[in-house]
C-alpha positions as CSV (number, residue, x, y, z in Angstrom):
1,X,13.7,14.8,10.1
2,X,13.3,11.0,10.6
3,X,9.0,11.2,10.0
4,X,9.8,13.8,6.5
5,X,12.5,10.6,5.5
6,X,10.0,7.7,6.3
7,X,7.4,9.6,4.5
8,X,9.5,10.8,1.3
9,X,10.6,6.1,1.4
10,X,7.0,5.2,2.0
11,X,5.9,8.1,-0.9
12,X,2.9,9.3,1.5
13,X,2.4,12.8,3.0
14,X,3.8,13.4,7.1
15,X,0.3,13.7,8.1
16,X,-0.6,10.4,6.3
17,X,2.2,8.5,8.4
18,X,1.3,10.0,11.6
19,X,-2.6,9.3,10.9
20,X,-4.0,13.0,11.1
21,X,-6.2,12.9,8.0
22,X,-8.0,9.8,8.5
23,X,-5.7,7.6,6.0
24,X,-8.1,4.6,7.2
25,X,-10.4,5.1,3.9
26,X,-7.3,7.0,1.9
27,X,-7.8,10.0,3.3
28,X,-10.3,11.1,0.4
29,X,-7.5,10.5,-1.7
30,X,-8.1,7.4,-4.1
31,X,-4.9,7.9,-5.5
32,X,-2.7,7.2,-2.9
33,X,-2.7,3.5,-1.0
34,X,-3.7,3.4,2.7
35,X,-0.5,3.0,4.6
36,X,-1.5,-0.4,5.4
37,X,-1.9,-1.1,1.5
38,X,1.8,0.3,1.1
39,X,3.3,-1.5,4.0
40,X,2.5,-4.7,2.4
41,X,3.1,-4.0,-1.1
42,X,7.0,-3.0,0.2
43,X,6.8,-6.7,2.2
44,X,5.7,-8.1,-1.6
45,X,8.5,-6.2,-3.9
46,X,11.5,-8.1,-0.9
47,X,10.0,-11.5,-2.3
48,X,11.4,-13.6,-4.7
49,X,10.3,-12.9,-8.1
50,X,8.2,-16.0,-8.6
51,X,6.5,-15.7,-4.9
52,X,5.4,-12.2,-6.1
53,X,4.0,-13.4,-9.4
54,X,1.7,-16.4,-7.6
55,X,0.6,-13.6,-4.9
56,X,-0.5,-11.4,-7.7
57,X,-2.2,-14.2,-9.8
58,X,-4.3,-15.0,-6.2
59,X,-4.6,-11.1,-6.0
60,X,-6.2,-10.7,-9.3
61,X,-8.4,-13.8,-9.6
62,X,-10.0,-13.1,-5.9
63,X,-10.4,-9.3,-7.7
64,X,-11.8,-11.0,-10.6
65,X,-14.2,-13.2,-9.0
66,X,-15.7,-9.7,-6.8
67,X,-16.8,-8.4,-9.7
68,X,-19.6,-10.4,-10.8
């Protein structure tokens, strides 16, 4: 009951939270973020609005600059 509720909260399958279909490289799924991914993306969203809004300026220029 406890693992359906965390994975309902965390939006990812049981078997994704209890690793059993290789969730390292998401799972063959690229639409879903690797638990790791998610974890951190709840840590950003408890920030303070202007924290997030530098993290996600850093996020996007490193992205930007991998491109070239």
């Amino acid at each position: 009951m406890v693992t359906r509720r965390l994975a309902q909260a965390l939006e990812v399958t049981t078997d994704e939270l209890l690793g059993l279909n290789g969730t390292k490289k998401n799972g063959g799924n690229g639409n879903k973020l690797s638990l790791r991914l998610l974890r951190r993306s709840k840590k950003v969203e408890e920030l303070p609005s202007s924290q997030q809004k530098t993290l996600l300026k850093t996020i996007d220029i490193f992205l930007k600059a991998t491109e070239k």
